[in-house]
VEXDREN-2710 file (C-alpha; in Angstrom, 1 decimal):
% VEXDREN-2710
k/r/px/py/pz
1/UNK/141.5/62.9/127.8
2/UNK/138.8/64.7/129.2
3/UNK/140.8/65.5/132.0
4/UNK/143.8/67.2/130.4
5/UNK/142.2/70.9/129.7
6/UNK/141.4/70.8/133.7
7/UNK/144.9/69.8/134.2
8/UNK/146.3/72.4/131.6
9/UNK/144.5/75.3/133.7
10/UNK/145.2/74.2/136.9
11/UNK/149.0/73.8/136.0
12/UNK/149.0/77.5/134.4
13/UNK/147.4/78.7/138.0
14/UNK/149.9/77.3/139.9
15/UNK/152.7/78.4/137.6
16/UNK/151.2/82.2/138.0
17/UNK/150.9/81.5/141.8
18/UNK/154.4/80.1/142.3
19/UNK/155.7/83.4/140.6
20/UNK/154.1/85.8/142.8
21/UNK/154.1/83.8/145.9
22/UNK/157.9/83.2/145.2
23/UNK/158.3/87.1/144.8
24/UNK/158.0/87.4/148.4
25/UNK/160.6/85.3/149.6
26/UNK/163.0/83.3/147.2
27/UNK/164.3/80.9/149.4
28/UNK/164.5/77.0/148.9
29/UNK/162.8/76.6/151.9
30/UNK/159.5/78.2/150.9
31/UNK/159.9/76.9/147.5
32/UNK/160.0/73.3/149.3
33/UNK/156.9/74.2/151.6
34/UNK/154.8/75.6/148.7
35/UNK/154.4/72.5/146.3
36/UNK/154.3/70.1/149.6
37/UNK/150.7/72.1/150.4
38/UNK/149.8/72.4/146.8
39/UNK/150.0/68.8/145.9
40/UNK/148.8/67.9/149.9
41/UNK/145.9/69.8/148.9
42/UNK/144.9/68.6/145.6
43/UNK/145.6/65.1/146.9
44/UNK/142.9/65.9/149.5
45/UNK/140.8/67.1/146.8
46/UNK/140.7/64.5/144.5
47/UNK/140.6/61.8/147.1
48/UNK/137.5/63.3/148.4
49/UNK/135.9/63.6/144.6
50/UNK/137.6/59.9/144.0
51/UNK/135.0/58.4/147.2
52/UNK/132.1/61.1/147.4
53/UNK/129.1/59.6/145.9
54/UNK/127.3/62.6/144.0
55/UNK/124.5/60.5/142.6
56/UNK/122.8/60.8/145.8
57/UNK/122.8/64.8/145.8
58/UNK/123.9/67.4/147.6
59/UNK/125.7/66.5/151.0
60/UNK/127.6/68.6/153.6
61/UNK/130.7/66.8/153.0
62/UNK/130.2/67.3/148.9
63/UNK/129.1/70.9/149.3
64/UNK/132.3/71.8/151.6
65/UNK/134.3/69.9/149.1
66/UNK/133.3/72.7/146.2
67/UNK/133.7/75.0/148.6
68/UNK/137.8/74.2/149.2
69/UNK/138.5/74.0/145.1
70/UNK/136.3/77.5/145.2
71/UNK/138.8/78.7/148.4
72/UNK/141.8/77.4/146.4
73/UNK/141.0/78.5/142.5
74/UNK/139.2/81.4/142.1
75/UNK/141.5/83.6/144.2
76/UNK/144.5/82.1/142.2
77/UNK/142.3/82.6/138.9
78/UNK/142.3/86.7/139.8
79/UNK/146.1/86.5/140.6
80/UNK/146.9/84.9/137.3
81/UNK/145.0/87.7/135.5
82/UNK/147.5/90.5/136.1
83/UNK/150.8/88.4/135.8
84/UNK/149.1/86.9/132.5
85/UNK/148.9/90.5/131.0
86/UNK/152.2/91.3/132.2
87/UNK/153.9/88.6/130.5
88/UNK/152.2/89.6/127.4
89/UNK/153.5/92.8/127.6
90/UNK/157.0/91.7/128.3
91/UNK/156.7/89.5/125.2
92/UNK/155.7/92.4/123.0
93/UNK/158.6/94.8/124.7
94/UNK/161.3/91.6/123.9
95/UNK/159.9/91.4/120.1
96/UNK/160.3/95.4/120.0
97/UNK/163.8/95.6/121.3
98/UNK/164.6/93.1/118.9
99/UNK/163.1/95.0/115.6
100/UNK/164.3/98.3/117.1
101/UNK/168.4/96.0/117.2
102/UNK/168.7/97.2/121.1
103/UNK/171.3/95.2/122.7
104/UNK/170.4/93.1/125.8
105/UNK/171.3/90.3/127.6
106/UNK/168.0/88.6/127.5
107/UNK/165.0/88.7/125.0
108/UNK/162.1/89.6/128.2
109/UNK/162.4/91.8/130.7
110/UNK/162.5/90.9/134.2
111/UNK/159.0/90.6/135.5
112/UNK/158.4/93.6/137.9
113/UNK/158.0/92.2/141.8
114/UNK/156.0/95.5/142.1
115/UNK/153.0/93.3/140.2
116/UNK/153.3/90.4/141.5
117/UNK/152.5/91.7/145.2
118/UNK/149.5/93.7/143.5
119/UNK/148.5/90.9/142.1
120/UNK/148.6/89.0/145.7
121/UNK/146.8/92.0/147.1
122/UNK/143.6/91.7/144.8
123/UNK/143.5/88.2/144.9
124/UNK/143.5/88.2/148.6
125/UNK/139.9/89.6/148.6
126/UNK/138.3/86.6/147.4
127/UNK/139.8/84.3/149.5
128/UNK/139.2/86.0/153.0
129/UNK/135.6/87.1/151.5
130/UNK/135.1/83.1/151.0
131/UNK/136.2/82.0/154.4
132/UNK/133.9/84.9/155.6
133/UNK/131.1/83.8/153.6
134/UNK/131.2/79.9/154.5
135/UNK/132.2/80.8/158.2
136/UNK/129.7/83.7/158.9
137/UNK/128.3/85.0/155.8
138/UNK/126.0/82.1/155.2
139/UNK/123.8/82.3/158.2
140/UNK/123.6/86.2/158.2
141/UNK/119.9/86.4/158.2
142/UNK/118.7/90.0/156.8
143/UNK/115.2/91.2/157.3
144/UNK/114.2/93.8/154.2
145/UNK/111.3/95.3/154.0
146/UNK/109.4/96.4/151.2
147/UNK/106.5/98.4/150.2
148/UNK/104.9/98.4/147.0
149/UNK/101.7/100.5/145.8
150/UNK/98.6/99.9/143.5
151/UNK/96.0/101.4/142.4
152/UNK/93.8/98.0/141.9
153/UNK/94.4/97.0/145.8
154/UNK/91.3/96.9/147.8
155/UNK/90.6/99.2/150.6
156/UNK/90.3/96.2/153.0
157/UNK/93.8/95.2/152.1
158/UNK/95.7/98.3/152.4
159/UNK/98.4/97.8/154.6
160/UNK/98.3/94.1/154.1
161/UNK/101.6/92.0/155.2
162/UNK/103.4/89.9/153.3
163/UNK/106.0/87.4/155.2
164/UNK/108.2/85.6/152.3
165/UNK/111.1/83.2/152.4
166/UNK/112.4/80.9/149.7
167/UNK/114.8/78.0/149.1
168/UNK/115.6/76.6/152.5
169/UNK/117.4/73.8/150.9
170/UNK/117.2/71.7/154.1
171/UNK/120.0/69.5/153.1
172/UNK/122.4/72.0/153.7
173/UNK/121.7/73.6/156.8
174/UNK/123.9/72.5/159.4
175/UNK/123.2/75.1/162.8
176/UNK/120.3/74.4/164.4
177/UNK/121.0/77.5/166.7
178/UNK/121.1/79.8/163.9
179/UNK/118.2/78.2/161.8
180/UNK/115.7/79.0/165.2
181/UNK/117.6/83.0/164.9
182/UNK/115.7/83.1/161.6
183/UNK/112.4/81.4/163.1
184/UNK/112.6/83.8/165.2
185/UNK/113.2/86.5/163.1
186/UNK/110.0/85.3/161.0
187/UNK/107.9/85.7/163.8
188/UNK/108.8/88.9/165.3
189/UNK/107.3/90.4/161.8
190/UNK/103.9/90.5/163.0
191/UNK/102.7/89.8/159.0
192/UNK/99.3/88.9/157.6
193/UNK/100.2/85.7/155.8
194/UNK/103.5/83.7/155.6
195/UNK/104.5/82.3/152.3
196/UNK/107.3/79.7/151.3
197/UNK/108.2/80.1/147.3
198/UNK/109.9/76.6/147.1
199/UNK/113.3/74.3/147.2
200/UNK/112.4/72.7/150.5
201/UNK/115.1/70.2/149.8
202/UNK/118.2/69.6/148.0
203/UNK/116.6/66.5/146.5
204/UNK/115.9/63.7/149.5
205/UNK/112.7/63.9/151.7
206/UNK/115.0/62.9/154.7
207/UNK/116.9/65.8/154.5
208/UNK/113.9/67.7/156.3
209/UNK/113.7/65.2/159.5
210/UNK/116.5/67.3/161.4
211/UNK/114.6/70.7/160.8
212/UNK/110.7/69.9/161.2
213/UNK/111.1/70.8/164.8
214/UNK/112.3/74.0/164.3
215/UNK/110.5/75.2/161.0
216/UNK/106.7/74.0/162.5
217/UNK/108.1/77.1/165.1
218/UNK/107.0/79.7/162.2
219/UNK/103.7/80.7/163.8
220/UNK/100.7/80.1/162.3
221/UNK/99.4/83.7/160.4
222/UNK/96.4/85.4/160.4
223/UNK/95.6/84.6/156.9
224/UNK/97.6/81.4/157.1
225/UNK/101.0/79.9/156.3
226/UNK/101.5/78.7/152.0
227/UNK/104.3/76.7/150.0
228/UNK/104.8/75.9/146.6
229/UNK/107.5/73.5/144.8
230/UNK/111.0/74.2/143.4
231/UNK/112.9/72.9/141.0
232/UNK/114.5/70.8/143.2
233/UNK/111.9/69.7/145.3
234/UNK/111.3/66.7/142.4
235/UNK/114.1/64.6/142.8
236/UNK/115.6/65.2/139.8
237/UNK/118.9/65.5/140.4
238/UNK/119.7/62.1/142.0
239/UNK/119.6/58.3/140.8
240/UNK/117.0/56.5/142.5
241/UNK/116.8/52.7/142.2
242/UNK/113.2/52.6/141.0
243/UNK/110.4/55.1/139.7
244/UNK/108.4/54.0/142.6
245/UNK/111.3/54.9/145.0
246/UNK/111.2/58.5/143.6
247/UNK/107.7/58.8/143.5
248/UNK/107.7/58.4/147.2
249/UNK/110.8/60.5/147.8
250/UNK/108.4/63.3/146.4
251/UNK/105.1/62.1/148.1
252/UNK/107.2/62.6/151.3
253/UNK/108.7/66.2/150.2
254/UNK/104.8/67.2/149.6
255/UNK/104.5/65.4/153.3
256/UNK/107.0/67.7/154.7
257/UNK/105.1/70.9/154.3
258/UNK/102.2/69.6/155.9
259/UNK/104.4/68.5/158.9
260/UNK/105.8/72.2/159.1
261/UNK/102.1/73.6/159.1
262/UNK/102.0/75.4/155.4
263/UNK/99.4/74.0/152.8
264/UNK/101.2/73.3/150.0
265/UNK/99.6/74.9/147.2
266/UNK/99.8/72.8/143.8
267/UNK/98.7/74.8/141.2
268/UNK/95.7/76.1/143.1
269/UNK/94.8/79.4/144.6
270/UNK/93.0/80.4/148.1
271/UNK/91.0/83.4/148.6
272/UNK/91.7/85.7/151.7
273/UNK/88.4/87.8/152.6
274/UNK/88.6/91.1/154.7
275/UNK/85.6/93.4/155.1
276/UNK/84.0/91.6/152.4
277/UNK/86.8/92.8/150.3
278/UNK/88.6/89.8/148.8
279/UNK/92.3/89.0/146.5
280/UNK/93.7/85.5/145.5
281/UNK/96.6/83.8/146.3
282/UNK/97.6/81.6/143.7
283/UNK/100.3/79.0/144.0
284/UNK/101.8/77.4/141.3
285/UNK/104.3/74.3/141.0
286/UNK/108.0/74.5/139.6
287/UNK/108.0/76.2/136.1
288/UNK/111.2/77.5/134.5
289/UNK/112.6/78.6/131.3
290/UNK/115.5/75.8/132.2
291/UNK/114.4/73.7/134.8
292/UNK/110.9/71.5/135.1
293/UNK/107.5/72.7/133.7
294/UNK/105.2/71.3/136.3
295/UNK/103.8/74.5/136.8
296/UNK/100.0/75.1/134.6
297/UNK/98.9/79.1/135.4
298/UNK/95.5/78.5/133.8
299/UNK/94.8/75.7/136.2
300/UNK/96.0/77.7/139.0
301/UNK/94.1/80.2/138.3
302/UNK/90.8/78.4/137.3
303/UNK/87.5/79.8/138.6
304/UNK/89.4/83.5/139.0
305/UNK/88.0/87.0/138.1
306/UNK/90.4/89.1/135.9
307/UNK/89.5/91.9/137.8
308/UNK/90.2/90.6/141.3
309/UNK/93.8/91.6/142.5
310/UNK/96.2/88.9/143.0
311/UNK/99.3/87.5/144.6
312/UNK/101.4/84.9/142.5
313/UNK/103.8/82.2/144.5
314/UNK/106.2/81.0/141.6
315/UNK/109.7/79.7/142.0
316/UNK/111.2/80.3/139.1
317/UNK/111.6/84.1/138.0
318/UNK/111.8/83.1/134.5
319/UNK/108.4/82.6/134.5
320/UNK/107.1/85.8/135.2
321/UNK/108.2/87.2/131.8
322/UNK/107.6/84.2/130.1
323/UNK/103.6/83.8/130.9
324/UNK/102.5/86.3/133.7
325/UNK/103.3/90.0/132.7
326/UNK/101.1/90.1/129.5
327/UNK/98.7/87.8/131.3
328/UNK/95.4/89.1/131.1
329/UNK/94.3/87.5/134.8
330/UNK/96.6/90.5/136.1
331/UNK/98.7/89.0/138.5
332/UNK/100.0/92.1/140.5
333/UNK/102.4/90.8/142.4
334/UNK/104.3/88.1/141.8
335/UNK/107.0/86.4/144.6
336/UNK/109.8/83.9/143.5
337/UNK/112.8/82.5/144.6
338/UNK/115.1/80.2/143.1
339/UNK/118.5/82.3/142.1
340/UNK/119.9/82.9/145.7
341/UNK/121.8/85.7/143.8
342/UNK/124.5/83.4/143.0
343/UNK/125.3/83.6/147.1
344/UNK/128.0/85.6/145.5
345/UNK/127.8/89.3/144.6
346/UNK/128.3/93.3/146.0
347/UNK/125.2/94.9/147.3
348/UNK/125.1/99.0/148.3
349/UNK/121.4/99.1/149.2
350/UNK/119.7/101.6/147.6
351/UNK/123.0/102.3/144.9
352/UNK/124.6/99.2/143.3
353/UNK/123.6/95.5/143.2
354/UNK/125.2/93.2/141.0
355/UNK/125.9/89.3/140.8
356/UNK/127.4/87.1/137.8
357/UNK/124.0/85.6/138.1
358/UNK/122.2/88.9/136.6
359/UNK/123.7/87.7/133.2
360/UNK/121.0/84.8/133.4
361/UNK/118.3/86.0/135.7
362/UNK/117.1/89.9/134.5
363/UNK/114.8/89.7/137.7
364/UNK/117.5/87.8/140.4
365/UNK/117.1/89.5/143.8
366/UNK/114.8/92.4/144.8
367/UNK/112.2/94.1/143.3
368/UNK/111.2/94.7/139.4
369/UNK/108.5/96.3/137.7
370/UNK/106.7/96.4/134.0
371/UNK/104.0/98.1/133.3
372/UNK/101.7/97.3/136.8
373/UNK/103.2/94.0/137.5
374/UNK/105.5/93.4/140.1
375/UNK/108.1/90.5/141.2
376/UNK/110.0/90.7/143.8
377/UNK/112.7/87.8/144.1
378/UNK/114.0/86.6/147.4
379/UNK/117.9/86.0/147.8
380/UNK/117.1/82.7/149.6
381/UNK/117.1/81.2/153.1
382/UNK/119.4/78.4/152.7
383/UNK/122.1/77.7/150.5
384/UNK/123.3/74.9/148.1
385/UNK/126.4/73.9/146.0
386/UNK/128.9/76.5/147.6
387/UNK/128.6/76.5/151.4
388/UNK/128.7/79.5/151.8
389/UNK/127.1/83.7/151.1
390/UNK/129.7/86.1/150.0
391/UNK/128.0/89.1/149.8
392/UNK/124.5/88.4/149.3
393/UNK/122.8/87.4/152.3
394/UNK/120.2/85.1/153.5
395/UNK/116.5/87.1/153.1
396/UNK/113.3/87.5/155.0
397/UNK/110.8/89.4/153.3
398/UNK/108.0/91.1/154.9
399/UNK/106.1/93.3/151.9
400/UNK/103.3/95.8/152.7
401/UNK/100.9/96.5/150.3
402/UNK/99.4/99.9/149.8
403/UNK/96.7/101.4/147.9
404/UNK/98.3/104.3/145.6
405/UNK/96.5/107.5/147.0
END
């Protein structure tokens, strides 16, 4: 039973696509061809789903899965849209023929082939945008730079880099050549202090083994190299045969960032010194409005000076409305992670930015302000569930602080 509304939907696609598919060539032939594929491909589909074991997470294999009913629904999901509404018109044409007593031969009008190929057209965008996004688009490293002023910033500090990524999701990577571009990338910045704002992993310590190599490449900084936890960096999103097994699942995640060369910060904070000027870096585990608390600020924060400027590492962005912008430890700057912007949106830098993810995340991807705080929220390094970026590309920040003049 559970399964009939998924059935219902998926049979009123395929009716929609058959009609506008069909509208450029009629013939038995291609009518023939066209259910062959469709029912090849959902047969692939749900054979794959029938012996894919998702208890045990995220894998290539389950993530390329999504990826294909992604490919093959949401482009037909646009299409249906305007041949829905057209139908619905035709209806309310047919009913006002029939008050008005015109005389016709049938109650609806023809559908108009003229839609259906618009209708084609626009739903043609997603589906070459999502073959773009899981063949290029997801290993498009972008650099963007940022510089953001204050007036609390210590002289010493001014002109202080900030080199940021977030949510590597190690379990999904699959290019070792393009993973050492990004490396690369990181260490061409020439920044003051690296920092990793969390989701190491999809959930399995041993998805890290293949890419300790290449990520203990990141050079060491001058002011060093930091981490904190995500969400999923707990194992919480897999079965594990014992709590002892998932205890050392996450033992060997906290491991992991040792064996790259970043100290893991677990709700702790560091002090950098310069001229005997000083600010804190404080590090906090995961804590989200809808994912795990494990992160305590005060804790964090413990031995602090209100007054002394500071530099929040926090995964989830929730949490900077939640308990940091009214804080009165004034947390300046605050950098997250966590939302990936969707890995699906339009970006016009500098005009438009949007993402279906904005509608759950006010702060998603780039910089925000209230009052003197800041966050600034990465787009990701990595990428989970869809394999794939459409639109929104992999990030490395490098922020510059500046003293307002």
């Amino acid at each position: 039973m559970r399964f009939a509304i998924p059935i219902i939907i998926l049979l009123f696609l395929e009716y929609y696509s058959y009609i506008a598919f069909s509208s450029l060539n009629r013939s038995k032939t291609f009518t023939i061809l066209y259910f062959i594929i469709t029912f090849l491909l959902y047969l692939y589909i749900g054979y794959n789903f029938y012996n894919t074991n998702f208890s045990k997470g995220q894998s290539h294999k389950s993530m390329f899965l999504m990826s294909i009913v992604l490919l093959i629904v949401l482009p037909k999901l646009i299409l249906s849209v305007p041949m829905l509404i057209q139908d619905i018109l035709r209806v309310f044409f047919g009913i006002g023929k029939k008050i008005a007593g015109t005389e016709t031969t049938t109650f609806l009008p023809e559908r108009r082939k003229f839609v259906s190929q618009v209708a084609l057209g626009i739903a043609a965008i997603p589906f070459l945008s999502i073959i773009y996004g899981m063949a290029k688009g997801k290993y498009n490293f972008k650099v963007i730079k940022q510089t953001i002023y204050f007036d609390d910033l210590p002289e010493a500090f001014d002109g202080f880099k900030i080199t940021q990524i977030s949510d590597i999701h190690s379990g999904s990577l699959d290019d070792a050549e393009k993973i050492q571009y990004a490396v690369d990338l990181i260490n061409e910045q020439d920044s003051d202090v690296f920092v990793f704002t969390g989701d190491l992993v999809n959930s399995l310590a041993e998805e890290m083994n293949p890419w300790i190599s290449i990520l203990s490449k990141i050079k060491k900084h001058p002011f060093g190299n930091y981490s904190i936890l995500g969400n999923h960096d707990y194992g919480e999103y897999v079965k594990f045969d014992s709590v002892q097994a998932k205890q050392k699942n996450f033992e060997e995640i906290k491991n992991s960032h040792a064996k790259v060369g970043w100290r893991l910060l677990l709700n702790e904070n560091v002090t950098f010194t310069k001229d005997n000027e000083i600010i804190n870096l404080v590090g906090v585990e995961n804590w989200g409005l809808k994912f795990k608390k494990a992160g305590d600020l005060p804790l964090a924060s413990e031995g602090l000076n209100p007054e002394t400027f500071k530099i929040l590492l926090t995964h989830d962005p929730s949490h900077w409305e939640a308990e940091v912008v009214e804080n009165p430890m004034n947390y300046g700057l605050t950098l997250s992670g966590h939302t990936h912007g969707m890995q699906f949106g339009i970006e016009i830098p500098g005009y438009f930015q949007w993402s279906p993810v904005k509608y759950v995340y006010p702060q998603w991807a780039g910089l925000y302000q209230k009052a003197k705080n800041y966050i600034y929220v990465n787009r990701g390094f990595g990428f989970h569930a869809f394999a794939g970026r459409v639109g929104i590309n992999p990030e490395i920040t490098v922020i510059e602080l500046k003293k307002t003049r």
